[in-house]
N, C-alpha and C positions, 0 to 999 in steps of 0.2 A: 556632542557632535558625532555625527555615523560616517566612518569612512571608508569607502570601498575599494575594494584589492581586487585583482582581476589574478584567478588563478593560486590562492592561497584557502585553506581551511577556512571554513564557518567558526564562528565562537560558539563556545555551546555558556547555559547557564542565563540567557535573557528570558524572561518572565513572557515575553510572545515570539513565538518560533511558529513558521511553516512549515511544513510537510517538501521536500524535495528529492524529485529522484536522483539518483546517482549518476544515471545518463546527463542527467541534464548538468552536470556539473563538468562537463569532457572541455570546455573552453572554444582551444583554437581547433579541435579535431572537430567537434558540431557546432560552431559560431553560435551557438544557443545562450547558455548562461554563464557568466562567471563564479566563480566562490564568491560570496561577500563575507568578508572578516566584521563583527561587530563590536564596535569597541566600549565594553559596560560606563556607563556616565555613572557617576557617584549622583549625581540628581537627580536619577529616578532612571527606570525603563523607558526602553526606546519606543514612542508611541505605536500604537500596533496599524491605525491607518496610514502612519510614512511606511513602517515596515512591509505591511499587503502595497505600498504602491508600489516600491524600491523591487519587489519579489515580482509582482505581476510586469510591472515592466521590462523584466531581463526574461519571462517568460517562465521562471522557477515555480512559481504554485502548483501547490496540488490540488485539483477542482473534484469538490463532493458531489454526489447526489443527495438531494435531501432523503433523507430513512422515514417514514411513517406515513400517515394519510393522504398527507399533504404534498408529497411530491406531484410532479407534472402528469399530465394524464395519456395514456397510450396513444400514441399520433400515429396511426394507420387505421383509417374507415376499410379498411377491406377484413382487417383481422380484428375489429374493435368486440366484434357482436362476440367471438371464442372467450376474449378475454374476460369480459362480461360475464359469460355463463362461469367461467374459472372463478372469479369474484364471488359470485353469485353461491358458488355452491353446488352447481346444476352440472354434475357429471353426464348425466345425461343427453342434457344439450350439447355440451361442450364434445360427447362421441359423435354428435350426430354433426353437430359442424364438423369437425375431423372430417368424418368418411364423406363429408359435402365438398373436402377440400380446403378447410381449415389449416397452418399451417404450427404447429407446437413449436416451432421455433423462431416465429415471425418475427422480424423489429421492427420499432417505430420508426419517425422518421429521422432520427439521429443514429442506427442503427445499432439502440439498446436490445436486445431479447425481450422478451417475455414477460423470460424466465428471472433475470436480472431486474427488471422494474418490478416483477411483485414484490422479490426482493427487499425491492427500495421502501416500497410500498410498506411491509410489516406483515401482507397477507402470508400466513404461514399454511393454512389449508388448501389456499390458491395453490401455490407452489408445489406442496406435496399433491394434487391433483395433475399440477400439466406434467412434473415427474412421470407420474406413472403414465401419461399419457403418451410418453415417450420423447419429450424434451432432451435437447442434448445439454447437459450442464459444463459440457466442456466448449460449447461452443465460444467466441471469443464477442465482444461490443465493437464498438466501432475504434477501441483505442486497445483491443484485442485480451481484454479482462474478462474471464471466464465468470460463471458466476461465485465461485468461491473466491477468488479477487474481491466480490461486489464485498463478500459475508467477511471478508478479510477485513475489510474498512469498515466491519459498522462494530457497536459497543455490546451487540447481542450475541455470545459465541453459540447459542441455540441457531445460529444459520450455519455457523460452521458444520455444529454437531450433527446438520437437517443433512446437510448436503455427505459428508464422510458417510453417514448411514445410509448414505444412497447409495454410494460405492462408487463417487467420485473420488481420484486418487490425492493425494494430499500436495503433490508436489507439482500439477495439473500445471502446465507452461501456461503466461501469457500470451497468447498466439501470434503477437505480433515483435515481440521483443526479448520472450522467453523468459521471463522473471515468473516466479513462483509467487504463491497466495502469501508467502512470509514477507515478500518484498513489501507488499500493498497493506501488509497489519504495520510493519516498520516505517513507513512510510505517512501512516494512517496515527500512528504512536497510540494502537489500539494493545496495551500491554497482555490482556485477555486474550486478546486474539491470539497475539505473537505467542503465548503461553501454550493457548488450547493446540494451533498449528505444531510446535514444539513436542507435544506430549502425544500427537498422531503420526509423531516421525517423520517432520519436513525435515529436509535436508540443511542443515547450517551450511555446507559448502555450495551449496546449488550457483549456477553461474548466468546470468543472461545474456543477450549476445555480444556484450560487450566486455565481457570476461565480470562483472561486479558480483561479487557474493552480497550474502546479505550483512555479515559485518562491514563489509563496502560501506551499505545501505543505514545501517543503525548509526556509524559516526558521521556519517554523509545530513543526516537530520540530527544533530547534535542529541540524541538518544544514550547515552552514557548507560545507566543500568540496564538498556537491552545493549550491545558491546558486550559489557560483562556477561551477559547471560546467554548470550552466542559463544562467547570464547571458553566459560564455564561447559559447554555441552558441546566441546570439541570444534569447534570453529577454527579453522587453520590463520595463525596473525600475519604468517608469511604468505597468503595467496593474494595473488597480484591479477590488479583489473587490465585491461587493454593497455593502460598508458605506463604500467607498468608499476604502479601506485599501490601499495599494501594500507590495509588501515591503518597504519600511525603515519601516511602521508596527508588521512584526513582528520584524524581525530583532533579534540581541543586542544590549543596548545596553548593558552592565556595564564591567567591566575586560578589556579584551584580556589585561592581564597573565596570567589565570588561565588562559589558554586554550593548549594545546601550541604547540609553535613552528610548525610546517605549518598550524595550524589558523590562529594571531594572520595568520599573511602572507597566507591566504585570504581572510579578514575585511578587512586591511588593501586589498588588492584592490579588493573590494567596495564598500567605502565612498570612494573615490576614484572608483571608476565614478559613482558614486549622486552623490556632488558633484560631477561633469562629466557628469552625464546632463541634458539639456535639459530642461523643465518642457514640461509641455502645454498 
């Protein structure tokens, strides 16, 4: 049996887990979502279709785009023929719509970019074409995720690497909510990502506008060895979000026992930091 708490930690350690943001977990400040506490059944994992419904219905998921061919197709007839030529190959074409009035940073009609759905796409030649065409990679989507956002969530850190060698900055704000590309890899529980972002020098303390760092964010998705590996590369355990909430107000607080063996000794870590961390 799942029983839900309004306002307490997530479990970590169930065999299907969501992606949820941190914001979304504020309660009675955003009437959005509550915590759900998950209580492990010795009878198996919690089915993962009650789980997506119990999540989708408080509003907590995190919605993908699909990555490779098969995503949706660019829904603007005015900028479809650029995108085309970008597909295609045809810089040529693709200057001469430009200078016809073409727009490199058009969106469809969900107010994705481009730039962001070739992205999705896998087109890697596309992309490093509308680049140079003068695409702004900082610009934001309709839920204000930059493109490096997009290359945060996917499992190929070759979009990370595309875009930093553009000389997009690494800590490039969500535009609408301020959260950095580290947010949307921890979020995404793209360990690569969060790795490669890591080793380009994003910020562990970065804050979005509701004060959440990204350790907020890693026990906020029941993430245990990313925790450890924010707090391992300086990650402050004492910075507090808006509500006043440090990460051991979200992290797991169940039976270690249930949790794999790499995972209990991560946790184990943690919590010995967090009792020998000084108070403020």
């Amino acid at each position: 049996m799942l029983r839900i708490r309004r306002n307490v930690p997530r479990a970590a350690g169930a065999s299907h887990r969501l992606p949820v943001s941190a914001s979304d977990h504020r309660g009675a400040r955003h009437a959005r979502c509550g915590r759900v506490r998950a209580v492990p059944r010795r009878s198996g994992p919690l089915p993962l279709a009650l789980a997506a419904l119990m999540l989708a219905a408080s509003g907590c998921t995190q919605r993908h785009e699909g990555m490779g061919p098969d995503a949706r197709p660019f829904e603007n007839p005015a900028q479809a023929p650029f995108v085309t030529a970008l597909r295609a190959g045809d810089a040529a074409r693709a200057r001469e719509l430009l200078a016809a009035g073409a727009d490199p940073d058009a969106t469809d009609a969900d107010g994705t970019p481009a730039l962001h759905w070739l992205i999705r796409r896998g087109d890697r030649d596309a992309v490093r074409l509308l680049l140079d065409l003068g695409a702004d990679p900082t610009r934001g989507d309709a839920r204000g995720r930059t493109a490096l956002h997009a290359a945060a969530m996917s499992k190929d850190t070759g979009w990370i690497e595309l875009l930093l060698d553009h000389g997009v900055p690494v800590d490039v704000p969500n535009t609408r909510n301020g959260r950095t590309a580290l947010f949307d890899a921890l979020r995404a529980r793209e360990p690569g990502s969060i790795d490669r972002l890591l080793a380009a020098g994003a910020k562990v303390d970065a804050r979005d506008r509701a004060g959440t760092t990204p350790l907020h964010q890693a026990a906020l998705v029941n993430d245990i060895p990313s925790v450890k590996r924010l707090m391992a590369a300086g990650a402050d355990p004492r910075a507090t979000d808006d509500t006043g909430a440090t990460v051991a107000s979200y992290l797991y607080d169940g039976d270690p026992g249930v949790l794999a063996a790499p995972v209990r000794r991560d946790y184990a870590w943690i919590r010995e930091r967090l009792a020998a961390a000084p108070k403020h």
